[in-house]
Gaussian input, Z-matrix of N, CA and C with variables (Angstrom, degrees):
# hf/3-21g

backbone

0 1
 N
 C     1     B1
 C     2     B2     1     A1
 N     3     B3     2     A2     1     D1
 C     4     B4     3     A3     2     D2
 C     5     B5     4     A4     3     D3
 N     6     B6     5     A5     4     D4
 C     7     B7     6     A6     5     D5
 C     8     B8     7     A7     6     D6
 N     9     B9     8     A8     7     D7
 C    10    B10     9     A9     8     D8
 C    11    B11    10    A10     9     D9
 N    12    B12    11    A11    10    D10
 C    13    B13    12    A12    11    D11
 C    14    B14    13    A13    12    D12
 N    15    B15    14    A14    13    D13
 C    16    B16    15    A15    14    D14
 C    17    B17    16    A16    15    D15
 N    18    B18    17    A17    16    D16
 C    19    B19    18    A18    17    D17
 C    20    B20    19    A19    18    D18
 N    21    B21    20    A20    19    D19
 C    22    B22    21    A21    20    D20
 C    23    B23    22    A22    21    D21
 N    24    B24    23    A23    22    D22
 C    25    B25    24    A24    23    D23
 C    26    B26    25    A25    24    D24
 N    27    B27    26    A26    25    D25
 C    28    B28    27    A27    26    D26
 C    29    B29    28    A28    27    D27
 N    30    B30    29    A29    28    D28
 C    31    B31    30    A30    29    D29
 C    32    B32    31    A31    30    D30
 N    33    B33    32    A32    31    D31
 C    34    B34    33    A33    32    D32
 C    35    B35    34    A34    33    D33
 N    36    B36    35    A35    34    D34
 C    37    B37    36    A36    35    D35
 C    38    B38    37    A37    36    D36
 N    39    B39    38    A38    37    D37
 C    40    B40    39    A39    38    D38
 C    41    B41    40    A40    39    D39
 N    42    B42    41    A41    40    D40
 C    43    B43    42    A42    41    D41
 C    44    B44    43    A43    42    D42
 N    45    B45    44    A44    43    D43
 C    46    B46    45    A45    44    D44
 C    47    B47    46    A46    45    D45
 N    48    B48    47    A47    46    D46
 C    49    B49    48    A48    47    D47
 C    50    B50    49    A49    48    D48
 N    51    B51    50    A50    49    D49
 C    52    B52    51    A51    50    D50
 C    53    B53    52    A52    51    D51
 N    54    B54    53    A53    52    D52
 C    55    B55    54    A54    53    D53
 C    56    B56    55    A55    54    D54
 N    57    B57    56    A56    55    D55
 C    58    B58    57    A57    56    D56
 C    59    B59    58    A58    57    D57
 N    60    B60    59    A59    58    D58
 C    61    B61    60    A60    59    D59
 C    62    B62    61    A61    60    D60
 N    63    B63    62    A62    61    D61
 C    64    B64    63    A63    62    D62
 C    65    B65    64    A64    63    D63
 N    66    B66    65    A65    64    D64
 C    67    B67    66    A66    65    D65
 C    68    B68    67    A67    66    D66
 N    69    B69    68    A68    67    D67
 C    70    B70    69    A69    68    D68
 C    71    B71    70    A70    69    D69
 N    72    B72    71    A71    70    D70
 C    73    B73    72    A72    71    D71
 C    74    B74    73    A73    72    D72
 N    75    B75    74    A74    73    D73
 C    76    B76    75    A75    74    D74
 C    77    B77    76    A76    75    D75
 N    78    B78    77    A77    76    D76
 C    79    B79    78    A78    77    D77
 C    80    B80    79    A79    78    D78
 N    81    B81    80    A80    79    D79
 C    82    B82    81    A81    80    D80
 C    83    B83    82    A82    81    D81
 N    84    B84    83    A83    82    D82
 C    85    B85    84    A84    83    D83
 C    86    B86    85    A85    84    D84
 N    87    B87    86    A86    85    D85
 C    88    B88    87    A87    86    D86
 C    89    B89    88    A88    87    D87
 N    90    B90    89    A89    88    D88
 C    91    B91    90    A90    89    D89
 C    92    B92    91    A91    90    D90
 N    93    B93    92    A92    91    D91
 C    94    B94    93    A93    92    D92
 C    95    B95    94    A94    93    D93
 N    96    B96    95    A95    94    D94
 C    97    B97    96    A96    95    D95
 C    98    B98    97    A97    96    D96
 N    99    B99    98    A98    97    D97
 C   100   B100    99    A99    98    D98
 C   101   B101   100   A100    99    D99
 N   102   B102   101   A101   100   D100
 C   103   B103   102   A102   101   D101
 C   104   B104   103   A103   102   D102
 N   105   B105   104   A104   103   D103
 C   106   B106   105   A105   104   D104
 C   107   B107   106   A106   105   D105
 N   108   B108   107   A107   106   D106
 C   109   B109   108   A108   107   D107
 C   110   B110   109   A109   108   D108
 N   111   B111   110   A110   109   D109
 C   112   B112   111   A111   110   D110
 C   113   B113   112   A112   111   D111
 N   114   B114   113   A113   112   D112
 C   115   B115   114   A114   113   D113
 C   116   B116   115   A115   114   D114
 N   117   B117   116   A116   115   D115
 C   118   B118   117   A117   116   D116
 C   119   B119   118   A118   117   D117
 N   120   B120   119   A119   118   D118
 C   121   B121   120   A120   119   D119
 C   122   B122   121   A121   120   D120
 N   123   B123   122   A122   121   D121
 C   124   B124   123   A123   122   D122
 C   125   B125   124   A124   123   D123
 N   126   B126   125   A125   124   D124
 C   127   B127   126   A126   125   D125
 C   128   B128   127   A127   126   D126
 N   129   B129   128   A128   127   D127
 C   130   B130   129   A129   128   D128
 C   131   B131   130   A130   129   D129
 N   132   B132   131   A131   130   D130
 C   133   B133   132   A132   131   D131
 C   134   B134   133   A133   132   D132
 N   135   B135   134   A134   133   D133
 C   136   B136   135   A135   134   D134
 C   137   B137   136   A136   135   D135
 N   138   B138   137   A137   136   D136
 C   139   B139   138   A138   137   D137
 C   140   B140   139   A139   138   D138
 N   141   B141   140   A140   139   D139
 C   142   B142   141   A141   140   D140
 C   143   B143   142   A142   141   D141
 N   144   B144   143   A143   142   D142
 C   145   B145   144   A144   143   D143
 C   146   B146   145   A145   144   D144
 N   147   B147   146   A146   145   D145
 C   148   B148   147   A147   146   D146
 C   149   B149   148   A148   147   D147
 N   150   B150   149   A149   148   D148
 C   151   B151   150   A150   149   D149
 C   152   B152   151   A151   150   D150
 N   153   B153   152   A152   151   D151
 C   154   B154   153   A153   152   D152
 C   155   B155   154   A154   153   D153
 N   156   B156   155   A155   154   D154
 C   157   B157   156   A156   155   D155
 C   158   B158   157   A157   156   D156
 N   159   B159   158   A158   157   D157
 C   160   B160   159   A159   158   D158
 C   161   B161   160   A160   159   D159
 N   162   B162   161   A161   160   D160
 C   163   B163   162   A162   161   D161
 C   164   B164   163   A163   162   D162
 N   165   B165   164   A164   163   D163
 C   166   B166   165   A165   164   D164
 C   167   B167   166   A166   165   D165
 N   168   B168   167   A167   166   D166
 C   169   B169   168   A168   167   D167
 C   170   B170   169   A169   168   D168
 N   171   B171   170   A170   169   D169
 C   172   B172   171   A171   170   D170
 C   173   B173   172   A172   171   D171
 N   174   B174   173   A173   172   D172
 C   175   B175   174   A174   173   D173
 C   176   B176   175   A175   174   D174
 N   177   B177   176   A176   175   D175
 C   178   B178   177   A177   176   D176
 C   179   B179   178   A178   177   D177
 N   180   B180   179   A179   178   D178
 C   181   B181   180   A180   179   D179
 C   182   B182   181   A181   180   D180
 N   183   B183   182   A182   181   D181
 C   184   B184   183   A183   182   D182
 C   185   B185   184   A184   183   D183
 N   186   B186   185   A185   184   D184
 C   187   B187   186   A186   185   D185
 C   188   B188   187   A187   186   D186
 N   189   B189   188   A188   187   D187
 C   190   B190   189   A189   188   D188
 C   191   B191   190   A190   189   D189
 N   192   B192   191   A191   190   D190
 C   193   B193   192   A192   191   D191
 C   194   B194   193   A193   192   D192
 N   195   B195   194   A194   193   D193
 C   196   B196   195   A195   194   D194
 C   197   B197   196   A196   195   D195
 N   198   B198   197   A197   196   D196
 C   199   B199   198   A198   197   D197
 C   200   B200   199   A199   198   D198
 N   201   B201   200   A200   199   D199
 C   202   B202   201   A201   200   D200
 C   203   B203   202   A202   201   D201
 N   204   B204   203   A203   202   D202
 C   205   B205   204   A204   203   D203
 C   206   B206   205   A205   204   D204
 N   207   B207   206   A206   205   D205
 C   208   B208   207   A207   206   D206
 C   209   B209   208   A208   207   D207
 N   210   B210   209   A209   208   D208
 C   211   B211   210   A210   209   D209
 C   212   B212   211   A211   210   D210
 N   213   B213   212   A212   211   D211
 C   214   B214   213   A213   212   D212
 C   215   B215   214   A214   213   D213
 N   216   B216   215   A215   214   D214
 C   217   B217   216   A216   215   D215
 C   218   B218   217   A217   216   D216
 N   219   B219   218   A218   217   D217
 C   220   B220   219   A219   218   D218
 C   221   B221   220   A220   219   D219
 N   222   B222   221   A221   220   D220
 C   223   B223   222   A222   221   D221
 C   224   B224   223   A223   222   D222
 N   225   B225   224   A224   223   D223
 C   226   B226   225   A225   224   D224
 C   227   B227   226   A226   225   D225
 N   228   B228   227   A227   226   D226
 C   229   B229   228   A228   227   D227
 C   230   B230   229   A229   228   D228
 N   231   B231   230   A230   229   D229
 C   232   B232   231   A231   230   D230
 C   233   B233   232   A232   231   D231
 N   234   B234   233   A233   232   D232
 C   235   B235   234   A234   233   D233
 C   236   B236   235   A235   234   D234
 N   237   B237   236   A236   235   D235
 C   238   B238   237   A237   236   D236
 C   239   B239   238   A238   237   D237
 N   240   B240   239   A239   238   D238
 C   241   B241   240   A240   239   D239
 C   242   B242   241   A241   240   D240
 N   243   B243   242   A242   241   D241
 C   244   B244   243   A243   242   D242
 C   245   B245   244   A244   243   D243
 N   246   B246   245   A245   244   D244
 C   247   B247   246   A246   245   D245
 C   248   B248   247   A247   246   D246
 N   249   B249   248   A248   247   D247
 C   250   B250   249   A249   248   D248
 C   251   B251   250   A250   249   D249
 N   252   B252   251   A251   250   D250
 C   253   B253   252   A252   251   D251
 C   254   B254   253   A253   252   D252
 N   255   B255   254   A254   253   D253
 C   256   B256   255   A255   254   D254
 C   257   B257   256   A256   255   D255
 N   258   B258   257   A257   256   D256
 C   259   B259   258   A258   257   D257
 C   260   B260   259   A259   258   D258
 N   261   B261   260   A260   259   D259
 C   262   B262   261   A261   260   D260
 C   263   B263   262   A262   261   D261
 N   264   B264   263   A263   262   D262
 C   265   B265   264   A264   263   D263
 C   266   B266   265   A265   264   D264
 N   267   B267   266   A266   265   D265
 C   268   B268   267   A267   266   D266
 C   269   B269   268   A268   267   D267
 N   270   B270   269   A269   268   D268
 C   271   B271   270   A270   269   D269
 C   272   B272   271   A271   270   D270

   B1=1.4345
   B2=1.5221
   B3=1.5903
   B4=1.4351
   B5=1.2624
   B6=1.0371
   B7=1.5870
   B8=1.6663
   B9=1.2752
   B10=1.6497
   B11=1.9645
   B12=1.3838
   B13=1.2489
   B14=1.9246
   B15=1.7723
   B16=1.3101
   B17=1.3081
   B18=1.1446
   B19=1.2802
   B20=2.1920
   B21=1.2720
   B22=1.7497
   B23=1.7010
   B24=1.2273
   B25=1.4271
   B26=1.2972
   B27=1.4354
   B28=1.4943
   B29=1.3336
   B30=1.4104
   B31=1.3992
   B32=1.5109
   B33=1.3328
   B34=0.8644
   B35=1.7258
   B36=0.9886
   B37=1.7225
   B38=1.1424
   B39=1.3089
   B40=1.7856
   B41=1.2731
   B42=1.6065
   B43=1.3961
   B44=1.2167
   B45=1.3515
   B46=1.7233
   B47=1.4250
   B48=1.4695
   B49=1.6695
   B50=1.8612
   B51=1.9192
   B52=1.1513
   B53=1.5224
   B54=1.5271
   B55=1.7924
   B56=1.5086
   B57=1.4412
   B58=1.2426
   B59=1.8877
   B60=1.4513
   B61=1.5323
   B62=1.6266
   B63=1.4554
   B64=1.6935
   B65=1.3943
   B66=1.5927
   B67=1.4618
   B68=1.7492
   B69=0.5184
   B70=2.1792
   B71=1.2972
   B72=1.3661
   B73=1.1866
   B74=2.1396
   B75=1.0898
   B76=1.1429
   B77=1.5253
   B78=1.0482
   B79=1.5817
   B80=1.7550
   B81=1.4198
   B82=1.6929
   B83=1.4093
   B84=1.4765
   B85=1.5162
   B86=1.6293
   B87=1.0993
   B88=1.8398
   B89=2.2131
   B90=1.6706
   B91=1.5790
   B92=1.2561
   B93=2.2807
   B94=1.1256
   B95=1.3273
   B96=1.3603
   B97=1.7176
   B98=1.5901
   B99=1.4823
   B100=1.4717
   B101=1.8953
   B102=1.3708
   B103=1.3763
   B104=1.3564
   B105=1.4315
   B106=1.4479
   B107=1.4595
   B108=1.1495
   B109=1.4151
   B110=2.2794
   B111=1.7084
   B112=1.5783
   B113=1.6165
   B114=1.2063
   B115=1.6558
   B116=2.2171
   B117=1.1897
   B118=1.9751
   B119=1.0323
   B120=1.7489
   B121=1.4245
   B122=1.3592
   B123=1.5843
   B124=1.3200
   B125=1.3393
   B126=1.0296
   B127=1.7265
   B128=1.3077
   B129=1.1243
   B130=1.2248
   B131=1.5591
   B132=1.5047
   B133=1.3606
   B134=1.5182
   B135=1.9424
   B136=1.5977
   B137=1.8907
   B138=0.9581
   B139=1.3598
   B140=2.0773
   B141=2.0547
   B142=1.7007
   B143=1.7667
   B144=1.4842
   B145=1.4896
   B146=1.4120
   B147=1.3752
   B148=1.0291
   B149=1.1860
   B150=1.2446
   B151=1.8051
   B152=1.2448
   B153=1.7929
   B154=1.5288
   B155=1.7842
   B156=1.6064
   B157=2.2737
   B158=1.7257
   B159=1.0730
   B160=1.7040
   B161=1.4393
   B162=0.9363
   B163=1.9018
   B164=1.4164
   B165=1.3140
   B166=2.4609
   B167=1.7090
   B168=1.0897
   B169=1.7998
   B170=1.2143
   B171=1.9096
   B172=1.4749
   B173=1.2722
   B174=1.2323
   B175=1.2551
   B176=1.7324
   B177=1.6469
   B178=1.9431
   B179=1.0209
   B180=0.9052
   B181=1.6593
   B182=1.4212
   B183=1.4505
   B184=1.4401
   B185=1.4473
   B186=1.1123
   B187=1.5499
   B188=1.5073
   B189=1.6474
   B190=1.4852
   B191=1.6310
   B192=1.9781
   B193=0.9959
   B194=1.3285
   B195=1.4187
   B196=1.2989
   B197=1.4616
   B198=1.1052
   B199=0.9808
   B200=1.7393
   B201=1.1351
   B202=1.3363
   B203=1.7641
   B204=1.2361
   B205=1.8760
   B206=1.7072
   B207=0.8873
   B208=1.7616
   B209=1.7213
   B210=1.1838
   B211=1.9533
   B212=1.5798
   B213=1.3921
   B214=1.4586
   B215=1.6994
   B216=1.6198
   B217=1.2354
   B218=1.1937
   B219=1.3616
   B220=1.5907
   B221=1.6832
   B222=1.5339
   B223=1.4489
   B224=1.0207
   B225=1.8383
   B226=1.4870
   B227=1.8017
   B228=1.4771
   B229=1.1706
   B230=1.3745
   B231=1.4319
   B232=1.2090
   B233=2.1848
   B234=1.2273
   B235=1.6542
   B236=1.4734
   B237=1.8983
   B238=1.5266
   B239=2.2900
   B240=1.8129
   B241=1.2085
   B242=1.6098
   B243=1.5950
   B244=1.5613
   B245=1.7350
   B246=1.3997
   B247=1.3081
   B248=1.3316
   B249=1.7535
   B250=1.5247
   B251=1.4471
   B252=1.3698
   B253=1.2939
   B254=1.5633
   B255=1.4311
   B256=1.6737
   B257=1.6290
   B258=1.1316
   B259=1.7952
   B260=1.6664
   B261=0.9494
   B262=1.7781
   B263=1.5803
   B264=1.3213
   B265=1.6339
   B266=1.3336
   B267=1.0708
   B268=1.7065
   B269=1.6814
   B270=0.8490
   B271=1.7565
   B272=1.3482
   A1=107.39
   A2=124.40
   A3=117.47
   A4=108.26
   A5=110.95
   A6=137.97
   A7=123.27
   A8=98.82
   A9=85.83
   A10=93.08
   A11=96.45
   A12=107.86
   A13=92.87
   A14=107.20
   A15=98.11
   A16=145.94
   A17=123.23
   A18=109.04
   A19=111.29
   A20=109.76
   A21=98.61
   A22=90.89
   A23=143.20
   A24=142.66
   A25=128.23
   A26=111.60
   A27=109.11
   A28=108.61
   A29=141.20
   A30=132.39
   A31=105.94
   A32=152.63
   A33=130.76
   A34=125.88
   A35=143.56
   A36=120.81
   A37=116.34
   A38=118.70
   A39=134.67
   A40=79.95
   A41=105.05
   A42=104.90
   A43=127.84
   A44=131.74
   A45=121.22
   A46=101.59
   A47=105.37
   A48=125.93
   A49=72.84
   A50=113.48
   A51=117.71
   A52=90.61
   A53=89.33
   A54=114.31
   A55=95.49
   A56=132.01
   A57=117.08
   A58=82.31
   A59=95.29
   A60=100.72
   A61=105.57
   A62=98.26
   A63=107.52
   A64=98.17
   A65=137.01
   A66=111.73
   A67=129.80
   A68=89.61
   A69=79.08
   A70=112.03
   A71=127.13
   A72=115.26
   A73=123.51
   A74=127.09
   A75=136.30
   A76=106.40
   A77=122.25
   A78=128.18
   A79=119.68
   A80=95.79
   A81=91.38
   A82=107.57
   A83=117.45
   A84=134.28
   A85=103.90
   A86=94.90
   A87=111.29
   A88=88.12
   A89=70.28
   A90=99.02
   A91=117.45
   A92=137.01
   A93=118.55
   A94=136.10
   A95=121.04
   A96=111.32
   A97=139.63
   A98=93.28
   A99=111.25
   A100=101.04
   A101=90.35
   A102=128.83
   A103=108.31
   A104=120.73
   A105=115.25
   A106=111.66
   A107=105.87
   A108=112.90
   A109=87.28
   A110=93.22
   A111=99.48
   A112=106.45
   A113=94.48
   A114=107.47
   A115=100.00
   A116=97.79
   A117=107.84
   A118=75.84
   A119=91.27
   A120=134.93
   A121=103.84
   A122=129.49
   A123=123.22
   A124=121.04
   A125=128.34
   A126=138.35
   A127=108.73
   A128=125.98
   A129=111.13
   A130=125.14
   A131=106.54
   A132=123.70
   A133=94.83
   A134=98.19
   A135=91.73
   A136=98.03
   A137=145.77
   A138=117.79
   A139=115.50
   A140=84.49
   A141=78.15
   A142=93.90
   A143=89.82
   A144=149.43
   A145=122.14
   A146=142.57
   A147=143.46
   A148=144.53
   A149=132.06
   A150=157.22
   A151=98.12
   A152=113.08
   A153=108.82
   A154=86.55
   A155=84.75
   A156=103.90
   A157=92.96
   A158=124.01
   A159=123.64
   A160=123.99
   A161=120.10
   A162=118.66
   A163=103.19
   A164=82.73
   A165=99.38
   A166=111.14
   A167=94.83
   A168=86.03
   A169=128.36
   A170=104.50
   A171=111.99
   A172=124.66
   A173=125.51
   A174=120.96
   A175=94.80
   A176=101.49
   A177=105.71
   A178=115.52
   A179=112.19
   A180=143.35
   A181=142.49
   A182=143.05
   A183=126.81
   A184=125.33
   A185=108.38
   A186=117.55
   A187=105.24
   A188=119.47
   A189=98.82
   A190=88.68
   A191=104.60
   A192=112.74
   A193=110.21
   A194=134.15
   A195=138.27
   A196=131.18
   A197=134.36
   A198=110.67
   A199=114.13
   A200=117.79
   A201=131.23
   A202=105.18
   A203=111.04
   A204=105.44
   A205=127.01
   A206=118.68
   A207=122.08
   A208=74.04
   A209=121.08
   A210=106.33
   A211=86.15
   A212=108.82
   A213=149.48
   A214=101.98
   A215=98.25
   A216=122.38
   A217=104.33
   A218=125.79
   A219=119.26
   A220=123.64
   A221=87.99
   A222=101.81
   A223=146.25
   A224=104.08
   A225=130.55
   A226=95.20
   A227=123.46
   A228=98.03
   A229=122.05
   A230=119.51
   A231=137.75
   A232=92.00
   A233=109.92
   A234=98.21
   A235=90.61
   A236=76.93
   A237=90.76
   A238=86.86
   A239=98.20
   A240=104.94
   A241=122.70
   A242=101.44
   A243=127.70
   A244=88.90
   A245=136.34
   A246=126.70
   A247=101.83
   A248=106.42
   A249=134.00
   A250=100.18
   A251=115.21
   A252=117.69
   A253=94.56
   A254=121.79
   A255=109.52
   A256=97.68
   A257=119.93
   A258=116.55
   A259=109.90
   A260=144.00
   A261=140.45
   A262=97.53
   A263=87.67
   A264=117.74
   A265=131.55
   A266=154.77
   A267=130.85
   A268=96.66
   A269=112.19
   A270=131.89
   A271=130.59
   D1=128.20
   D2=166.53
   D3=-111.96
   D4=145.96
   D5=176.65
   D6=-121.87
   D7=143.72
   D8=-161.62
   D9=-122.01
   D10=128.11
   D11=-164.58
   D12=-111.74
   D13=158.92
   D14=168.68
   D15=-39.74
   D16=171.48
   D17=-164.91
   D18=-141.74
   D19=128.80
   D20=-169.80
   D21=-77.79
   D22=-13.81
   D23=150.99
   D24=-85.33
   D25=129.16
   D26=-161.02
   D27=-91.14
   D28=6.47
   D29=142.30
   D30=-98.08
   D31=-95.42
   D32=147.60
   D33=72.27
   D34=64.00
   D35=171.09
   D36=-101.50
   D37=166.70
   D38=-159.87
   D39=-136.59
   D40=108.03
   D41=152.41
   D42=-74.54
   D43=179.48
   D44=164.57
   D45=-149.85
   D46=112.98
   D47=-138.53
   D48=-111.75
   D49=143.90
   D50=177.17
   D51=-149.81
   D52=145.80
   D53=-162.27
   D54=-127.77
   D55=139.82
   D56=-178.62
   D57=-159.14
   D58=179.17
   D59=-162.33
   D60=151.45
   D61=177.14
   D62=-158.84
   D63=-104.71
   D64=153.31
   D65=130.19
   D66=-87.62
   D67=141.59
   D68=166.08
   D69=-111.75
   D70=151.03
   D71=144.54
   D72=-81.65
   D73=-177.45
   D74=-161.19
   D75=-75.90
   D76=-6.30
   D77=152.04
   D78=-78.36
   D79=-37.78
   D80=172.88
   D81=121.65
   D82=6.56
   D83=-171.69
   D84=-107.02
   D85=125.92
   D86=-178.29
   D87=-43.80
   D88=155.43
   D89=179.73
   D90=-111.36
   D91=67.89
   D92=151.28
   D93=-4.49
   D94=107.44
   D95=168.04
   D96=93.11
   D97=0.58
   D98=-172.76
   D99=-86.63
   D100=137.72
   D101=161.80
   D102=-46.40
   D103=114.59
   D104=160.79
   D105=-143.91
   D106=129.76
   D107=-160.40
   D108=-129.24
   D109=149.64
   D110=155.68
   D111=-147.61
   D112=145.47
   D113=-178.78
   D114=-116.70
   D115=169.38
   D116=-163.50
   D117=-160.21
   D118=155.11
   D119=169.19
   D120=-88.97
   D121=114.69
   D122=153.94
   D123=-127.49
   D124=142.19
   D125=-141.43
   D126=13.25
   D127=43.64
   D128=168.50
   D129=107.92
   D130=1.81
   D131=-169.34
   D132=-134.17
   D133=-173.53
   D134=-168.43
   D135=-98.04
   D136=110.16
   D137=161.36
   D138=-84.96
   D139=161.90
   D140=-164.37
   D141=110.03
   D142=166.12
   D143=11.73
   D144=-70.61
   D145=144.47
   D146=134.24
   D147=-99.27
   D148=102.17
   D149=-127.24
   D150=-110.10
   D151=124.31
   D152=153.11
   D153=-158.94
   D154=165.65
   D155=-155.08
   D156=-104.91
   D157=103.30
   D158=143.22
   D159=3.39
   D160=76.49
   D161=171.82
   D162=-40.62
   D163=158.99
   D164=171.02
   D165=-46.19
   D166=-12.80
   D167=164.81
   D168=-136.28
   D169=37.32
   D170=178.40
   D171=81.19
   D172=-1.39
   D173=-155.38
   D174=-104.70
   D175=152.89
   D176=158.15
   D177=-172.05
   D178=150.85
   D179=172.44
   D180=-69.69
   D181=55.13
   D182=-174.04
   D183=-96.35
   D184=127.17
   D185=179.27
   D186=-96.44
   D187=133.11
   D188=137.25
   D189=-157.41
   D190=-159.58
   D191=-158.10
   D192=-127.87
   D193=160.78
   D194=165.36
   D195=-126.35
   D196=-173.83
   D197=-171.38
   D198=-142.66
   D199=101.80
   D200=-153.51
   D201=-64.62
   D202=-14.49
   D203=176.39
   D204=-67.52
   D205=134.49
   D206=-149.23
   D207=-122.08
   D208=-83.85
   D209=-167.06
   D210=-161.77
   D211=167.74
   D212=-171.32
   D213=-110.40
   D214=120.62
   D215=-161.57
   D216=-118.02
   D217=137.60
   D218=-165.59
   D219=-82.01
   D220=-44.90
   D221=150.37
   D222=-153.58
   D223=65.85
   D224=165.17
   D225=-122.14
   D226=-16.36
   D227=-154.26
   D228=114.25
   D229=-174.39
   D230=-161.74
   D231=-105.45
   D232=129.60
   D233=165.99
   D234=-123.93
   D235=147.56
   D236=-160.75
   D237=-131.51
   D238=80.78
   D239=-171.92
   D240=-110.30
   D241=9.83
   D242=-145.53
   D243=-71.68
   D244=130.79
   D245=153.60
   D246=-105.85
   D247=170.64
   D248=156.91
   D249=-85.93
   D250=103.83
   D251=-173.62
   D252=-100.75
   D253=-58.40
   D254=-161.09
   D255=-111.30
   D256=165.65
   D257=160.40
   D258=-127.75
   D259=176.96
   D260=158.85
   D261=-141.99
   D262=120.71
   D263=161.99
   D264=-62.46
   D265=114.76
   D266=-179.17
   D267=-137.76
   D268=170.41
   D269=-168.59
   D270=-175.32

């Protein structure tokens, strides 16, 4: 799901991209307490980590944000061409 949260550039948006999901263990039974972290590619670097723990029935939630500005154009403006190209999962 993306969500587009304010922005300190006025063309510009910051999405706020959310990943959610179960753990199990290898029987097939939710995973209390597990570590889940995801890291993204943004311009070219790693952004992240972003950390959240498995509830009593496996389940979690991570939100974060990116930042869609590619470079400042003198006279075109601001381009705002930045994607979420990769994400990494861990658990």
């Amino acid at each position: 799901m993306l969500l587009y949260g304010p922005s300190a550039r006025a063309k510009c948006l910051i999405p706020i991209v959310e990943i959610s999901g179960r753990v199990l263990d290898q029987s097939g039974a939710p995973r209390a307490g597990a570590v889940v972290a995801v890291a993204w590619e943004e311009r070219k670097s790693i952004g992240g980590p972003q950390v959240s723990t498995s509830d009593a029935q496996g389940r979690f939630l991570l939100r974060f944000q990116f930042n869609t500005f590619t470079r400042s154009r003198l006279l075109f403006g601001e381009k705002c061409s930045e994607r979420l190209d990769r994400v990494r999962l861990s658990a």
